[in-house]
VOBA-695226 format. One line per 3 residues: their letters; for each residue x, y, z of C-alpha. Coordinates in nm, 4 decimals, decimal comma. Layout:
N
a) X/Y/Z  ...
END
This chain:
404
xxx) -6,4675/-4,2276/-8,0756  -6,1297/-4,2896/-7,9871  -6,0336/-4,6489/-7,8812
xxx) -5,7202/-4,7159/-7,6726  -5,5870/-5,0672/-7,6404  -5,3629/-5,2119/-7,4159
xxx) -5,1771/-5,5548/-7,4289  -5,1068/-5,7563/-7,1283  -5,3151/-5,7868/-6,8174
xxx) -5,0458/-5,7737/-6,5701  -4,9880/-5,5024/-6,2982  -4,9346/-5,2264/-6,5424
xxx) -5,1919/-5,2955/-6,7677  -5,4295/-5,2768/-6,4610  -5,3047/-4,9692/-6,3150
xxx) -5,3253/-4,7935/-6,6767  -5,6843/-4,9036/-6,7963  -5,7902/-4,7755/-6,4568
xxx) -5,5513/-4,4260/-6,4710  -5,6921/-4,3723/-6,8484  -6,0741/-4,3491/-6,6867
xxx) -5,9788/-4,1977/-6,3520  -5,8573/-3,9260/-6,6212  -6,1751/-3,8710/-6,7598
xxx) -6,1081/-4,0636/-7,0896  -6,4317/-4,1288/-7,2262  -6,3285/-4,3255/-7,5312
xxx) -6,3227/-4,7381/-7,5590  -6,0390/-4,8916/-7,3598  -5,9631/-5,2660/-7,4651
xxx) -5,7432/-5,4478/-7,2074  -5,6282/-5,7823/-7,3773  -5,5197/-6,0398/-7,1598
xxx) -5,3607/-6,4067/-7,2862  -5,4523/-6,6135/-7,0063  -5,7979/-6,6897/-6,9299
xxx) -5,8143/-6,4687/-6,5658  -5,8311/-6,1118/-6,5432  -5,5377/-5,8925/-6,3867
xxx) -5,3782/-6,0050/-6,0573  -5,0824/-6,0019/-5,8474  -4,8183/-6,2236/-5,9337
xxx) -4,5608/-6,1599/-5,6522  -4,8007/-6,3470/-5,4260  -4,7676/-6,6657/-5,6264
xxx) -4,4352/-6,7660/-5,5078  -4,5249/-6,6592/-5,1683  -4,8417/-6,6141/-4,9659
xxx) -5,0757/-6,8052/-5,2423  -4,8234/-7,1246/-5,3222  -4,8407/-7,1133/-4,9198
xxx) -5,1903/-7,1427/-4,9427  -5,2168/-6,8609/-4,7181  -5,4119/-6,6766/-4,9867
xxx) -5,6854/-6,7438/-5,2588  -5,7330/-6,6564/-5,6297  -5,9942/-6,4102/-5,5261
xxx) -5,7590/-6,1983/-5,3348  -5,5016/-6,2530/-5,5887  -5,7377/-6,0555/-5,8200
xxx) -5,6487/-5,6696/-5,8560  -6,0017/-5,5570/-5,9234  -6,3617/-5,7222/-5,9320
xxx) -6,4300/-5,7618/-6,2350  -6,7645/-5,5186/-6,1744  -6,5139/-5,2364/-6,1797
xxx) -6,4405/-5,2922/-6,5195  -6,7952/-5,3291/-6,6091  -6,8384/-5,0317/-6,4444
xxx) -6,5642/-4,8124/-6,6218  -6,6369/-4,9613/-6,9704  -6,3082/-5,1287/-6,9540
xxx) -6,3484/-5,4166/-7,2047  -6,1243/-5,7131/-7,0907  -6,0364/-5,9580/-7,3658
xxx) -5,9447/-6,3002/-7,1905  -5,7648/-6,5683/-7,4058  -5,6920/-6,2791/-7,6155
xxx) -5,3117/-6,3316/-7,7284  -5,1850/-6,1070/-7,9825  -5,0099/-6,2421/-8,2720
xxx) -4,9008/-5,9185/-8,4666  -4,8820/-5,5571/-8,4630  -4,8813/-5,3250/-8,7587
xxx) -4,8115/-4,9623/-8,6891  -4,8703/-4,8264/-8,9935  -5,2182/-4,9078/-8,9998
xxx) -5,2276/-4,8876/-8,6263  -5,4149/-5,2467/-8,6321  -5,3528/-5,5334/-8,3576
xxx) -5,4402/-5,9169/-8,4527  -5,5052/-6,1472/-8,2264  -5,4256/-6,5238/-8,2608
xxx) -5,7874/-6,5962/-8,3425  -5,7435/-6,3579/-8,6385  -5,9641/-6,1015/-8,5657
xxx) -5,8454/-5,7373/-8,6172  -5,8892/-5,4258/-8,3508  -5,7442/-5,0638/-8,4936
xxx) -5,6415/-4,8568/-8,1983  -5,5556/-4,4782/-8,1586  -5,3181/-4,5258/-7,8965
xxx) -5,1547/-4,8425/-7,8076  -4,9928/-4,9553/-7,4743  -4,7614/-5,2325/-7,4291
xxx) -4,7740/-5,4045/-7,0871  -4,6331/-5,7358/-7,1831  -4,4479/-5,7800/-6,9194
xxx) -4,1371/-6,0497/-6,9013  -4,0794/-6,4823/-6,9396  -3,9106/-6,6824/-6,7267
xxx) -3,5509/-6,8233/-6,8345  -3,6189/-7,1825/-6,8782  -3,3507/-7,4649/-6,9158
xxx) -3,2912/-7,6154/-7,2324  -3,4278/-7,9810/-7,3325  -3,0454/-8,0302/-7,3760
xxx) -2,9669/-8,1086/-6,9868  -3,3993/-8,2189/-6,9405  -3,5569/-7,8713/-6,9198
xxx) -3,8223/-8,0959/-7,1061  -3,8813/-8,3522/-6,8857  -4,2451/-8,3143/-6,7001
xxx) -4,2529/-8,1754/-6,2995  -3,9598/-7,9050/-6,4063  -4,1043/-7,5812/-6,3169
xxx) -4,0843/-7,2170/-6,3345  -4,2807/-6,9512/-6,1122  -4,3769/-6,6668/-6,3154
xxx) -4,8171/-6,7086/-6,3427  -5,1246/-6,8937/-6,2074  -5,0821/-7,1288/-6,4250
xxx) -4,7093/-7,2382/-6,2905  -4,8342/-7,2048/-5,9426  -5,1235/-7,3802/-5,9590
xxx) -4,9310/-7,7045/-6,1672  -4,6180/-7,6825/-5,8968  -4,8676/-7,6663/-5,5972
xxx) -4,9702/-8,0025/-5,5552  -4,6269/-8,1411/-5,4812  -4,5690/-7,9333/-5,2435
xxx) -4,5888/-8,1970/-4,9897  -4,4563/-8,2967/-4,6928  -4,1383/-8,5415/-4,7253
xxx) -4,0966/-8,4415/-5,1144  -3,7549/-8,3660/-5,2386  -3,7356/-8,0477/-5,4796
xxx) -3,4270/-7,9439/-5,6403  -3,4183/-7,5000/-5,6816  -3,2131/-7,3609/-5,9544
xxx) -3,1193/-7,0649/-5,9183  -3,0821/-6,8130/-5,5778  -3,1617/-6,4922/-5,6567
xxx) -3,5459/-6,3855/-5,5225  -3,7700/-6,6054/-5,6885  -3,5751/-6,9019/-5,6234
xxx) -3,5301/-6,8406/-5,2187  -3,9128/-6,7569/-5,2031  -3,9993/-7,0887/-5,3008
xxx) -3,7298/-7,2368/-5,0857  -3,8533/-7,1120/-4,8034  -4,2273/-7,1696/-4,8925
xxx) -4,1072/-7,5317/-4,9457  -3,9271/-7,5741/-4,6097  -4,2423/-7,4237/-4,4340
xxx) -4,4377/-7,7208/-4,5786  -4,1931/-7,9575/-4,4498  -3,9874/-8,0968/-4,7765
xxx) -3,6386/-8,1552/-4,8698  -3,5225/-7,8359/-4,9902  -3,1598/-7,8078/-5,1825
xxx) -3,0704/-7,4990/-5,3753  -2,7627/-7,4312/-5,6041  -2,6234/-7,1041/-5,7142
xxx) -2,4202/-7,1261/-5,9586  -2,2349/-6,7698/-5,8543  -2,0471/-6,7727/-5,5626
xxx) -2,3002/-6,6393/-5,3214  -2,6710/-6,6353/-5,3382  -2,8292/-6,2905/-5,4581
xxx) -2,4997/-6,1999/-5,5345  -2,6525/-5,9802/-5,8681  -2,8944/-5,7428/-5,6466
xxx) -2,7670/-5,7737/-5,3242  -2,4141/-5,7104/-5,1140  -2,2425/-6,0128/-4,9562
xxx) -2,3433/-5,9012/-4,5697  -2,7390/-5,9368/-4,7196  -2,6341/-6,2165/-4,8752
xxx) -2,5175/-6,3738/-4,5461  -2,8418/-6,2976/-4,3626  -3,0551/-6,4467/-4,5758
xxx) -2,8140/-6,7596/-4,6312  -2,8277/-6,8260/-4,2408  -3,1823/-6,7563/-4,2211
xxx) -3,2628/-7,0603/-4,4674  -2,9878/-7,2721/-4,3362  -3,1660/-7,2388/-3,9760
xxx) -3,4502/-7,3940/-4,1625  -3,3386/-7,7085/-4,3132  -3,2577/-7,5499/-4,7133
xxx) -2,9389/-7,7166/-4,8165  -2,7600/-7,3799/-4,9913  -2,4814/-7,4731/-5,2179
xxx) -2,2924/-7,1720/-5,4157  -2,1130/-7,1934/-5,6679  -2,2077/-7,5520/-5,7568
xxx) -2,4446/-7,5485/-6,1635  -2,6798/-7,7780/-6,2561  -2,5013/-8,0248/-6,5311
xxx) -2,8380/-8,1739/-6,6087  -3,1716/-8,3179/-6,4882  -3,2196/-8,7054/-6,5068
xxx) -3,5967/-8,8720/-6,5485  -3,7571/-9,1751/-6,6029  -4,0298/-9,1762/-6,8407
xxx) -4,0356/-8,8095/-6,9242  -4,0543/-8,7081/-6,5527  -3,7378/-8,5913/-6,3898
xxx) -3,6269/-8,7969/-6,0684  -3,2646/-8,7220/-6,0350  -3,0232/-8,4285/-6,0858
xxx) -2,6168/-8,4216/-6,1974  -2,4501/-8,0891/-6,0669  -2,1422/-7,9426/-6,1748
xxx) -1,9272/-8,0392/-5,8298  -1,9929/-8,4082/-5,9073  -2,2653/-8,4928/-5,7296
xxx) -2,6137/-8,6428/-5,7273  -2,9525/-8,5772/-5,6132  -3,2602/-8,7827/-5,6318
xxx) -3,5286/-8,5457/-5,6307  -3,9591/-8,5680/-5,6874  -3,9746/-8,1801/-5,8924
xxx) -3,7374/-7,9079/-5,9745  -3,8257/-7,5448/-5,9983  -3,5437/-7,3069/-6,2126
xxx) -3,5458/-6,9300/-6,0556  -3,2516/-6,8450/-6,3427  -3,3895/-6,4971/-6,4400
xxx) -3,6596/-6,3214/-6,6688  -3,6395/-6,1750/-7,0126  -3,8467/-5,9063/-7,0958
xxx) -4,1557/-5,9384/-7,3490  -4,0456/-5,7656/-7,6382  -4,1369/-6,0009/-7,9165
xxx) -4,4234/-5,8546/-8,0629  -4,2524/-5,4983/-8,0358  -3,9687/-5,6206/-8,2219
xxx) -4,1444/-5,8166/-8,5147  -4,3288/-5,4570/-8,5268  -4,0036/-5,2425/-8,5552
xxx) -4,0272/-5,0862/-8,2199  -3,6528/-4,9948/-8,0924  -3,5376/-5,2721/-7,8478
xxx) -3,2946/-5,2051/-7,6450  -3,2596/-5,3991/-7,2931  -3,6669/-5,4279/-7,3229
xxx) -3,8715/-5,1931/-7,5290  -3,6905/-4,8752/-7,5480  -3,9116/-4,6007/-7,3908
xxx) -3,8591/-4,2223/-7,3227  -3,8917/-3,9840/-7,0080  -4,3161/-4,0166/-7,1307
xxx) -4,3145/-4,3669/-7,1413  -4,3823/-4,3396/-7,5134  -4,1664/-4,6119/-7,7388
xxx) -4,0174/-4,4721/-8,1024  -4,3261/-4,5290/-8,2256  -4,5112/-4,1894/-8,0938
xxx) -4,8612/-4,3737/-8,0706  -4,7161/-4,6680/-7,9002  -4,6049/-4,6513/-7,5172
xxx) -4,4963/-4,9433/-7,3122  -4,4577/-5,0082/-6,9458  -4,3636/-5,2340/-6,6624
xxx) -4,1200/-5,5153/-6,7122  -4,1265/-5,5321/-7,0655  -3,9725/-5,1589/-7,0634
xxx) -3,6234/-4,9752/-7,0237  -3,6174/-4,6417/-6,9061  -3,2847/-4,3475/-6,8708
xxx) -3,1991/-4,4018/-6,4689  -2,9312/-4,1969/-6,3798  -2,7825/-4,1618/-6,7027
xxx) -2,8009/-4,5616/-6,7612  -3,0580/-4,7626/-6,9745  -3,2390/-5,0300/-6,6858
xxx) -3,5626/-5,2226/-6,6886  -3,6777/-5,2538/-6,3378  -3,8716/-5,5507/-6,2606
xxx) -4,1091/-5,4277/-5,9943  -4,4711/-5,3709/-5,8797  -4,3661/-4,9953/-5,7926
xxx) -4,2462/-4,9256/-6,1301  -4,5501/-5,1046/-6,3128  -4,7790/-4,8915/-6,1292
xxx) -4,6339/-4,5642/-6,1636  -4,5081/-4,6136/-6,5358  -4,8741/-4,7550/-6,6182
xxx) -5,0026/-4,4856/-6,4917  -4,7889/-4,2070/-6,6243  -4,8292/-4,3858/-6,9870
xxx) -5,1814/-4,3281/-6,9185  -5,1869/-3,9050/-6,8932  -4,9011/-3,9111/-7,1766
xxx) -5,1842/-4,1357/-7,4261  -5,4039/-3,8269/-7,3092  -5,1913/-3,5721/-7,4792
xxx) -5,0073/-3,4977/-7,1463  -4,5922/-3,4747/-7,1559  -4,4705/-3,5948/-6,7614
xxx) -4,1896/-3,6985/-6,7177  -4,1065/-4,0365/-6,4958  -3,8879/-4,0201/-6,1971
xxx) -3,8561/-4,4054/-6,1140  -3,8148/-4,4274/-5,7827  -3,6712/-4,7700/-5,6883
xxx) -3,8467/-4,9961/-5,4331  -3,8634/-5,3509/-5,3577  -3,9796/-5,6731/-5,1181
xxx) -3,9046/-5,9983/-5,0652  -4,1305/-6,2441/-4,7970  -3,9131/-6,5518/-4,7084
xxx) -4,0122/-6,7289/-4,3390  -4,1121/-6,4529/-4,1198  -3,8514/-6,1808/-4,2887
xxx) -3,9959/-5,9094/-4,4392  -3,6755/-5,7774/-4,6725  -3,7785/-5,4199/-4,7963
xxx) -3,5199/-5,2344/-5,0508  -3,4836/-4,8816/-5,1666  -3,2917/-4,7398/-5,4600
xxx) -3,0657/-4,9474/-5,6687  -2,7116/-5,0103/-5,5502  -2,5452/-5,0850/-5,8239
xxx) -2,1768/-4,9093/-5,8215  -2,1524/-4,9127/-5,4193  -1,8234/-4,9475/-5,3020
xxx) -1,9321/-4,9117/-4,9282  -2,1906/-5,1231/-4,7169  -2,3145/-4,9890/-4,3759
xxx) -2,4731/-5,2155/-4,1261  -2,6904/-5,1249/-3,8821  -2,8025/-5,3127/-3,5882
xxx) -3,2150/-5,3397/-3,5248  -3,3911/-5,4978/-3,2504  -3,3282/-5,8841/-3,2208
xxx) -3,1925/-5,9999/-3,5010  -3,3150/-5,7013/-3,7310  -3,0895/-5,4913/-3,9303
xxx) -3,0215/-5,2361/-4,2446  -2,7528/-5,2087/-4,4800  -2,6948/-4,8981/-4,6216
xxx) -2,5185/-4,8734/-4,9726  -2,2603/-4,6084/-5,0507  -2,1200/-4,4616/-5,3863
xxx) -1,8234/-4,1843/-5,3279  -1,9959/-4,1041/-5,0713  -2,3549/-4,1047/-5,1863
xxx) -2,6211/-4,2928/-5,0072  -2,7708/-4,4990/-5,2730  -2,9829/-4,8094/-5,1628
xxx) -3,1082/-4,9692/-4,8270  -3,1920/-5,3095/-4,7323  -3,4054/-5,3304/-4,4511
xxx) -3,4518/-5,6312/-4,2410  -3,7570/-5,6332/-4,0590  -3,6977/-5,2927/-4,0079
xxx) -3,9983/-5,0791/-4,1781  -3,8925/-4,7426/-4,0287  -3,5880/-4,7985/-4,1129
xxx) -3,6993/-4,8837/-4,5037  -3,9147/-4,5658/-4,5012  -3,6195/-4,3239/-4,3807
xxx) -3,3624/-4,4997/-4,6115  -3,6070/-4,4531/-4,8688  -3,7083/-4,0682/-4,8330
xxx) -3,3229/-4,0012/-4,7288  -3,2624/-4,1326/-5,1104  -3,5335/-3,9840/-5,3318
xxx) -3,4659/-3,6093/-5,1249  -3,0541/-3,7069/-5,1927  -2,9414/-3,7332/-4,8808
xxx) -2,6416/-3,8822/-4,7998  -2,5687/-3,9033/-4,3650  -2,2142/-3,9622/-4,3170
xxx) -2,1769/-4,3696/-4,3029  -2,0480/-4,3423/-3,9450  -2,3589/-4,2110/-3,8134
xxx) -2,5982/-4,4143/-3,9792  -2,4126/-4,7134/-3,8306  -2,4487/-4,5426/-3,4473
xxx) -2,7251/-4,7353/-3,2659  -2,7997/-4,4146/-3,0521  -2,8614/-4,2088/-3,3962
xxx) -3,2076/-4,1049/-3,4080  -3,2841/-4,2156/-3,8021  -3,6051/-4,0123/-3,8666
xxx) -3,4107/-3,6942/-3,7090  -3,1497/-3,7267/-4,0297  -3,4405/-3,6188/-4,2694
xx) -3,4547/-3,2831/-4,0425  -3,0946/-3,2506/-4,0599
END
């Protein structure tokens, strides 16, 4: 009997395991996970669940009868030391040996984490990337604390604004010049910005961390790179992920920006296929990873049919979110290359901007604007492009443009 085995319990590893027997595979399916809970969402942690708006059990992406049902063995504590291709074997840490027929790599990606050089050592210096960091941050999430954010791109503002909700001294620095300034245009940028300023979050761009400062091991104080100083209880860093490719690497997989995959999913290894973040995929003629629950989901899931002898092709089709306050930020497409930026004017304080290259509508940022999202997003993926002057007309009817 054939035995498929899949490493990493993350989103994609989820939505595979589960594609592989919605498929009718009848063969043993081995989902091994490192930490010690089964698959789960993990863009809730910096939001609704570090919040405490929402529990482990509805962080959980399936009951763990379903696997029992399907006959989806899932290996917790299971890390994976070593993969050997030739003899299409995995061993784990513990040194015990599974051979596979097909093997998926769902590994995912690792926070960035600051060097013991300027005190990325020192103890209540966090990152937000799993349970584990969520639940070891939460507790000092307090009111009156002071936390120092590194880093403003997603991650980073999430927790800001998760912190200011619970009533503590929030400063952020970005060391670009503008917050989100890699993923988003400077009139997104802007909104955001005044949106956490109205809440309390000192923003400071283009001002670096020089170094953290502790007593005892445990950081108190921070030196940034305009000349100043902050006394501060914890620090979280929101500097960026690297994909997982460590084990595909010491195996002789192809690496480039991730684990190099083709239009199947498949890596150069032709029994090996990878997904998720861990992955880069041809976009438009460019090699990208894309680092969202979207794209684990539908490349788990295509890596799935493809282990089944099947040979679809993925068409990633871009989406995003980000929860900050009571702003729901929903983004289509990708926008890098725009040289134009639409806005357009919602209800209240609501709006969209609408990315343009040569002429080419390419991404949409939606503000609290869901119909909005959903038209941007169709308007993209059928390749329309409405001229920039009408999408910026508040009398233009926005679901009539996918007609025209």
């Amino acid at each position: 009997m054939s035995h498929f085995v899949v490493i990493g319990g993350g989103q994609a590893g989820a939505s595979l395991v589960a594609k592989l027997r919605a498929e009718g595979f009848d063969g043993d399916v081995t989902l091994l996970c490192a930490e010690p809970v089964g698959p789960y969402q993990r863009p809730p942690l910096s939001k609704a669940y570090l919040l405490g708006d929402m529990g482990i059990e509805r962080l959980m992406l399936r009951a763990d009868s379903y696997y029992a049902e399907n006959r989806i063995s899932v290996r917790l504590e299971s890390p994976v030391a070593a993969i050997d291709p030739a003899s299409h074997e995995v061993r784990l840490a513990s040194g015990e040996v599974l051979h596979y027929d097909k093997l998926a790599l769902t590994t995912g990606s690792d926070p960035r984490r600051l060097p013991a050089s300027v005190g990325g050592d020192l103890s209540n210096v966090f990152t937000v990337r799993d349970l584990r960091d969520a639940d070891a941050m939460a507790p000092h999430f307090v009111d009156g604390n002071r936390v120092l954010i590194i880093g403003g791109g997603y991650i980073g503002l999430e927790a800001a604004a998760v912190a200011a909700k619970k009533g503590l001294k929030v400063t952020l620095v970005e060391m670009a010049d503008r917050i989100l300034q890699r993923v988003a245009c400077p009139q997104t940028s802007d909104y955001v910005r005044a949106l956490h300023q109205s809440h309390g979050v000192d923003i400071r761009e283009g001002v670096g961390l020089k170094r953290l400062t502790g007593t005892d091991g445990k950081v108190t104080g921070a030196e940034l790179t305009d000349g100043t100083t902050q006394e501060i209880d914890f620090a979280i860093v929101g500097v960026g992920i690297a994909p997982a490719t460590g084990l595909a690497e010491a195996a002789g997989l192809r690496i480039e920006n991730g684990i190099w995959t083709n239009e199947q999913a498949q890596t150069s290894d032709p029994d090996i296929f990878a997904a998720g973040d861990c992955a880069s995929l041809t976009f438009k003629g460019n090699r990208i990873r894309l680092e969202s629950v979207g794209n684990a989901i539908d490349m788990g899931e295509l890596a799935a049919v493809n282990m089944l002898g099947k040979t679809e092709s993925y068409a990633a089709k871009p989406w995003f979110w980000s929860d900050q306050y009571d702003l729901k930020l929903q983004i289509a497409g990708l926008n890098a290359g725009y040289d134009q930026v639409v806005v357009r004017a919602g209800d209240g304080a609501s709006q969209s901007h609408w990315y343009y290259a040569d002429g080419q509508l390419i991404a949409v940022d939606a503000m609290n604007e869901p119909r909005t999202y959903m038209v941007g997003k169709r308007l993209i993926e059928m390749g329309k492009s409405p001229a920039p002057e009408v999408v910026s007309d508040p009398a233009t009817d926005l679901k009539a443009l996918l007609k025209a």
